[in-house]
C-alpha positions in Angstrom: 219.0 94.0 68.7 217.8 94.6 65.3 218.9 96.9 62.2 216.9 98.6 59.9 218.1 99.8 56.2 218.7 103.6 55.7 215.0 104.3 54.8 214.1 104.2 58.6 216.5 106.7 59.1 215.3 109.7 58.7 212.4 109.4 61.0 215.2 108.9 63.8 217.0 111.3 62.9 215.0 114.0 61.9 211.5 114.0 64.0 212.5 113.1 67.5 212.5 117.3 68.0 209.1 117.6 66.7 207.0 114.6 68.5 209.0 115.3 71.9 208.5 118.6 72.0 206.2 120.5 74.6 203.1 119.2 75.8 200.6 122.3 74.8 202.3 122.8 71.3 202.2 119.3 70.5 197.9 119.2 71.3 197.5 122.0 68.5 198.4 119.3 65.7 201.6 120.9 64.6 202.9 117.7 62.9 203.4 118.4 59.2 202.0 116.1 56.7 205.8 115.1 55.6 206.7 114.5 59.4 203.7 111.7 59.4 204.8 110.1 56.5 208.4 109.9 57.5 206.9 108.3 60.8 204.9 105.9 58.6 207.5 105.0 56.7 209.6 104.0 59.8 206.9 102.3 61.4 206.1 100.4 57.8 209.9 99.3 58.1 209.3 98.0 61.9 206.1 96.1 61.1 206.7 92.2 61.8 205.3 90.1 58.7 203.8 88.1 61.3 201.8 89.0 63.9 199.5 86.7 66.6 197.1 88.5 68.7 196.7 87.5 72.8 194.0 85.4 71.5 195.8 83.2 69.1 194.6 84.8 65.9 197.5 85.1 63.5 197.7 88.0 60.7 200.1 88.4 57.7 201.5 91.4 56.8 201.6 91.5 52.9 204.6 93.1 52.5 204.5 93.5 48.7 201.4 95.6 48.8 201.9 98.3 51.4 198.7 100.4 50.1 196.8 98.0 51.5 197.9 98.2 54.8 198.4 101.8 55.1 196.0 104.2 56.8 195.3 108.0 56.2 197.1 110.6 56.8 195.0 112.2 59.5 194.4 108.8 61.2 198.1 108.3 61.3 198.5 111.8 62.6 196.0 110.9 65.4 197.7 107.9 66.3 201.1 109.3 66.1 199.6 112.3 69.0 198.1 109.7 71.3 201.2 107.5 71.4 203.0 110.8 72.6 200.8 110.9 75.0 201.7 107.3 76.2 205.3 107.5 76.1 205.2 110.2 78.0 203.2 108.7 80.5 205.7 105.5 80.2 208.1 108.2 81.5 205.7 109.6 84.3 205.9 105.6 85.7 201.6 106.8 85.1 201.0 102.8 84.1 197.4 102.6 84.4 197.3 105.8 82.2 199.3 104.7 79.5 197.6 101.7 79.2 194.2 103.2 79.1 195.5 105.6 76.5 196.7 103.0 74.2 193.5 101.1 74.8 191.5 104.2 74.2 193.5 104.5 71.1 192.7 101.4 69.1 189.3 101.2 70.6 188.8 104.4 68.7 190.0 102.9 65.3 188.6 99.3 65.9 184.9 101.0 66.5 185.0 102.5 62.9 184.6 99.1 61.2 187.2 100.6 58.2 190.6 98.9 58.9 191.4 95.5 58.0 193.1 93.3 60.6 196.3 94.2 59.1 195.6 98.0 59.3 195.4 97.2 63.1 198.3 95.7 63.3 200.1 99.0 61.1 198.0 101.5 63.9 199.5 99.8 66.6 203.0 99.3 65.2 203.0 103.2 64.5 202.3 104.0 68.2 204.6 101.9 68.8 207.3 103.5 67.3 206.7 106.6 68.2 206.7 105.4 72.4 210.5 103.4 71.1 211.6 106.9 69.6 210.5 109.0 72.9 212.0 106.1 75.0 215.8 106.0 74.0 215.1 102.1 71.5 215.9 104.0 68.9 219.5 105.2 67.7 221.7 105.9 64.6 224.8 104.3 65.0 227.5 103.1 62.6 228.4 99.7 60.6 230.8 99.2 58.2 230.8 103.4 57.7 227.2 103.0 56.3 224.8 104.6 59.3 221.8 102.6 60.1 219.0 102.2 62.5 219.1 99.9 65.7 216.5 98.7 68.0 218.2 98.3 71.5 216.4 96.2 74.3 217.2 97.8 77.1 215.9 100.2 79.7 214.6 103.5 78.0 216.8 106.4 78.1 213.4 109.2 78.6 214.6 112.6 79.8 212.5 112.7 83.1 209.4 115.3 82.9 208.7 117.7 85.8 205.9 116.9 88.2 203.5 119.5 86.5 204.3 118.1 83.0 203.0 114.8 84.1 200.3 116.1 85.9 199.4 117.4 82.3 199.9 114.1 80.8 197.4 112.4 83.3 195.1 115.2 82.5 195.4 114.9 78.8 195.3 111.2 79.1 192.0 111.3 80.9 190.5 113.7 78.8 191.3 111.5 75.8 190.0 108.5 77.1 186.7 110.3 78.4 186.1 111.5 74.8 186.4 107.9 73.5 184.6 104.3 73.4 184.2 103.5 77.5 186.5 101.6 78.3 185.9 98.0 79.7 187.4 96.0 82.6 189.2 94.2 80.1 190.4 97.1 78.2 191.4 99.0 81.6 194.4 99.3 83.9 197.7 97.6 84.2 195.9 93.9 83.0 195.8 95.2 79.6 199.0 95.6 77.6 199.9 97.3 74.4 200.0 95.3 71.3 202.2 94.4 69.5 204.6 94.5 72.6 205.6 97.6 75.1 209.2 96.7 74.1 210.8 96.6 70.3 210.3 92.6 69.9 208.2 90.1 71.3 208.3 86.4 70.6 204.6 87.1 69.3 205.9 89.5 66.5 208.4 88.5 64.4 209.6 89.9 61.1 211.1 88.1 58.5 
């Protein structure tokens, strides 16, 4: 497993109430503006310097000049909803949906020619930290009476949604990916998997 320092912690601690709350409440953008920042900030601290895409590209995360890899605060809001949406259809066992919906995500931000490869790499790393925290990989626990964040691998730890909750999460889901770039064979179904990696590490992320 890995620790993060204390300045991950308060997007553990403090936000899991607000991005797993209900389904209609969280459409109506509730998220405050310091609730996305304390998710970028924990996402910034999960980032791997080093990332190589399926294709063999590799990308460096400059570590010393975060601006730069940073996105907006409504983009991040945007992609902090949509991975919501995933996790929740992690939970559903809806695979094909949540791979569409992660697809559908960075399809979105890849098609406004803006972000720089490292952006990308921040966008996805956000989502993904938001489908740890709804998944149980996420926890507070303590070491050497300092508190700090871990990343377990391990099976997630999702409180089970009712059968009409998912059936609003496939709805969502599809009505998201209908409003967004079409999505290719490639991009679609089960073949096609989240990036940087569906679990907390993945021997083609690394941080240092």
């Amino acid at each position: 497993m890995r620790t993060m320092g204390r300045a991950a912690i308060c997007a553990a601690a403090g936000l899991m109430a607000v991005v797993a709350g209900p389904i209609g409440a969280f459409a109506q953008n509730q998220l405050s503006e310091q609730a996305v920042v304390k998710y970028m900030d924990y996402a910034w601290s999960l980032t791997p310097q080093k990332f190589t895409t399926p294709d063999g590209k590799t990308i460096e995360i400059d570590r010393k000049q975060r601006d730069k890899v940073m996105v907006p605060i409504d983009t991040a809001r945007e992609v902090i909803m949509a991975a919501r949406l995933t996790a929740h259809a992690q939970t559903c066992e809806l695979a094909e949906a949540q791979v569409d919906n992660y697809r559908s995500l960075m399809l979105r931000e890849e098609g406004r020619k803006k972000w720089t490869d490292q952006q990308l790499v921040y966008i996805s790393q956000l989502h993904l930290t938001v489908v740890m925290l709804l998944n149980g990989k996420v926890k507070l626990v303590e070491q050497q009476g300092d508190k700090q964040v871990v990343v377990e691998e391990k099976e997630p730890r999702a409180r089970k949604l009712t059968e009409e909750e998912c059936k609003s999460v496939r709805e969502a889901i599809a009505t998201y990916v209908k409003g967004g770039p079409p999505l290719t064979r490639a991009d679609a179904g089960p073949a096609a998997q989240p990036a940087p990696a569906a679990s907390a590490a993945t021997p083609a992320a690394t941080k240092k």
